[in-house]
C-alpha positions as CSV (number, residue, x, y, z in Angstrom):
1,X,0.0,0.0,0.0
2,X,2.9,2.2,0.4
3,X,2.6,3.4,-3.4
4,X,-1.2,4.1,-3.1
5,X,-0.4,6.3,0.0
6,X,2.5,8.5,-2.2
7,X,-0.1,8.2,-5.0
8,X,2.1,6.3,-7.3
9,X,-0.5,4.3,-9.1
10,X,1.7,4.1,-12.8
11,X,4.3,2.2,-10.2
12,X,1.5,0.2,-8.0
13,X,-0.9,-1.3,-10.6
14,X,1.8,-3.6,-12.1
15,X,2.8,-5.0,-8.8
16,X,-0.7,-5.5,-7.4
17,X,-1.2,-7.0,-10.4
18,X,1.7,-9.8,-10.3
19,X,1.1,-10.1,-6.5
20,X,-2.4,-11.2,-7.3
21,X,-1.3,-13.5,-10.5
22,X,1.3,-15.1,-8.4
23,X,-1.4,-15.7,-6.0
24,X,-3.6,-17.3,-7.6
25,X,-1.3,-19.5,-9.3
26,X,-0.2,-20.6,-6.1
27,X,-3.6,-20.6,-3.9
28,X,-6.6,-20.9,-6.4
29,X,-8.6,-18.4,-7.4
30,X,-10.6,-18.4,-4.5
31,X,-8.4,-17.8,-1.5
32,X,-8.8,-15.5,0.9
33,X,-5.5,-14.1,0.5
34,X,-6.4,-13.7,-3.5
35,X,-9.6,-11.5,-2.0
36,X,-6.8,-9.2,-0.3
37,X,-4.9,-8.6,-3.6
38,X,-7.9,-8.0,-5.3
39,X,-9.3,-5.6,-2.8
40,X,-6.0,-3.9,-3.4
41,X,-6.1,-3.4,-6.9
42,X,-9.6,-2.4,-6.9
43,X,-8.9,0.3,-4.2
44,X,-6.1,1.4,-6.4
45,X,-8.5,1.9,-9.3
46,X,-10.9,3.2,-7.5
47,X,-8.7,6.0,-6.4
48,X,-8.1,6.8,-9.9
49,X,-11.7,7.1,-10.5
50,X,-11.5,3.8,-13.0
51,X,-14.9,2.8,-11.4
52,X,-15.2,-0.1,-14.2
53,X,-11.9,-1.5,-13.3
54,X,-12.2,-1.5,-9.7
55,X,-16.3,-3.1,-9.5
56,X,-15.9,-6.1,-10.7
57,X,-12.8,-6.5,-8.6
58,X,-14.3,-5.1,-5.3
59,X,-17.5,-7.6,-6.2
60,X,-15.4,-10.6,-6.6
61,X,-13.1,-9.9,-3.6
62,X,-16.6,-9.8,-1.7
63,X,-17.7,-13.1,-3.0
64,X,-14.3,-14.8,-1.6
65,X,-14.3,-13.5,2.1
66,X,-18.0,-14.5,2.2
67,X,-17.7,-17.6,1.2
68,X,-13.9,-18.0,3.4
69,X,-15.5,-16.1,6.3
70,X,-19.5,-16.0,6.2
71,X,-21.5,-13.0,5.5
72,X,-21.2,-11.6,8.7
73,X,-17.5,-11.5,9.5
74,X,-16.1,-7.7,9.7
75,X,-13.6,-8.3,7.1
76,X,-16.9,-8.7,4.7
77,X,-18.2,-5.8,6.5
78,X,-15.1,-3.7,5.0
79,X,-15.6,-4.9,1.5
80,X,-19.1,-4.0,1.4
81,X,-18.6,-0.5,2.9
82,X,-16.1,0.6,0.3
83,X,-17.8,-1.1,-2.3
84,X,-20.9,1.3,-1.6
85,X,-18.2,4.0,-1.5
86,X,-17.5,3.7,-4.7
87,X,-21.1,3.5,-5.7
88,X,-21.8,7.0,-3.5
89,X,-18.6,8.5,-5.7
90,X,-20.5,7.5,-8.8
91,X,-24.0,8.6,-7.6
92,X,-25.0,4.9,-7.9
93,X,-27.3,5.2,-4.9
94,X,-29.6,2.5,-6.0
95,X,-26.6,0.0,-6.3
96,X,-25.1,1.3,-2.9
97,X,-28.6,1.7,-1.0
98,X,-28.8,-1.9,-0.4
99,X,-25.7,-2.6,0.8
100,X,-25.8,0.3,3.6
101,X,-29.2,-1.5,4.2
102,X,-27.4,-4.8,4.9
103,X,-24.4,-3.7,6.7
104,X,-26.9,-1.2,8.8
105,X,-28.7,-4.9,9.7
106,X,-25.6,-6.0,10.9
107,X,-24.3,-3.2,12.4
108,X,-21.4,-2.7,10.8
109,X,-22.3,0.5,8.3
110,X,-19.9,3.1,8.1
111,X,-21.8,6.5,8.7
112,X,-19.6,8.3,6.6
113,X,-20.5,6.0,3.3
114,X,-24.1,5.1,5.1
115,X,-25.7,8.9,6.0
116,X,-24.6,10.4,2.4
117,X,-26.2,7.4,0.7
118,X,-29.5,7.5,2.9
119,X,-29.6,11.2,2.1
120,X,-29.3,11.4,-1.4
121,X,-31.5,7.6,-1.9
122,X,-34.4,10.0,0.2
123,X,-33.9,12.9,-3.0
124,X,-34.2,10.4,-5.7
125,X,-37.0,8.6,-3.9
126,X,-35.4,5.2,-3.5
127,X,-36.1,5.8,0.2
128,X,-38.8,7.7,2.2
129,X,-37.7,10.4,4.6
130,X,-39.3,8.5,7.2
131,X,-37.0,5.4,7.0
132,X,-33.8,7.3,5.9
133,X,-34.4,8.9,9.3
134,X,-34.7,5.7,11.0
135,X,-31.5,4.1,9.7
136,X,-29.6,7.0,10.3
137,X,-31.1,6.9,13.9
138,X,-30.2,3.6,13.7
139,X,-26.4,3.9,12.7
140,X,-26.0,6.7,15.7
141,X,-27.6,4.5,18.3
142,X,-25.1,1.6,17.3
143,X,-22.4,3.9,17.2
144,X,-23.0,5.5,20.4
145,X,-23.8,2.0,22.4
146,X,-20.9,0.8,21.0
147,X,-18.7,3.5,22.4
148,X,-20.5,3.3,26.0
149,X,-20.2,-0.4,26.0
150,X,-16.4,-0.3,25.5
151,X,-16.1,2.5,27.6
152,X,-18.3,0.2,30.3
153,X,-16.3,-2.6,29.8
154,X,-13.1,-0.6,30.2
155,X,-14.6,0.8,33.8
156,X,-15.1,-2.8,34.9
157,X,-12.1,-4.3,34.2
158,X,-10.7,-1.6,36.4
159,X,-12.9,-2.6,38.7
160,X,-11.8,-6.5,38.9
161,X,-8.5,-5.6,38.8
162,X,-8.7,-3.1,41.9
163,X,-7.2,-0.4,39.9
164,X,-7.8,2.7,38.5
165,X,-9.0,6.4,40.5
166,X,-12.7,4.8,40.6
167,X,-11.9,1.5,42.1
């Protein structure tokens, strides 16, 4: 990732794409490892705004961890969220609509892909105002539990352990 970091995609693409042909060579098609090289190169194209490059790349990445990991693991989670990223770059809200709806289920939608897409879905009417309110109460509430219950569990491990100003 270092050369998408500099920006150096001319340099990257070739390397991401002989680390994922050597991969798949020597795993399968279907490894997990050949989703990560995947997912790298479609990030990389992505960045460069070559949205028909990176789709196809992101999709099939998804279909690997899924079927390595089940549909509920957080790497998946991950996959779908910048998959509906690049679907929110592109205005695509009907394609990335369903995704936030399914990683909203699960609790895993990122609020910064999830409350632009819920926003503009509400303008072209793929969603009511009503229930783009709900999921983006939704996506707060889990956000904000989240953050107490870590902060809870934090304070009683201090607890157990007799340490800390409060215990």
């Amino acid at each position: 990732m270092l050369y998408l970091n500099q920006s150096r995609y001319a340099e990257a693409e070739p390397l991401y794409q002989r680390s994922l042909a050597i991969q798949e060579k020597a795993l399968g098609r279907d490894h997990p490892d050949v989703a990560n090289s995947l997912y790298g190169l479609a990030v990389l194209y992505r960045n460069q705004g070559r949205y028909a490059d990176a789709e196809p790349l992101f999709q099939r990445a998804l279909a690997i961890q899924e079927k390595a990991l089940g549909r509920d693991h957080p790497d998946v989670a991950t996959f779908l969220n910048n998959l509906a990223s690049m679907y929110k770059s592109q205005a695509r809200y009907a394609d990335a609509l369903p995704i936030i709806r399914r990683t909203l289920s699960q609790g895993t939608a990122d609020k910064l892909v999830a409350f632009p897409v819920l926003f503009a879905s509400q303008g072209q009417n793929l969603t009511n105002a009503a229930q783009a309110l709900a999921d983006s109460y939704e996506i707060v509430q889990r956000a904000s539990s989240t953050a107490a219950a870590n902060a809870v569990s934090k304070l009683a491990a201090r607890f157990a352990v007799g340490s800390g100003e409060l215990a």
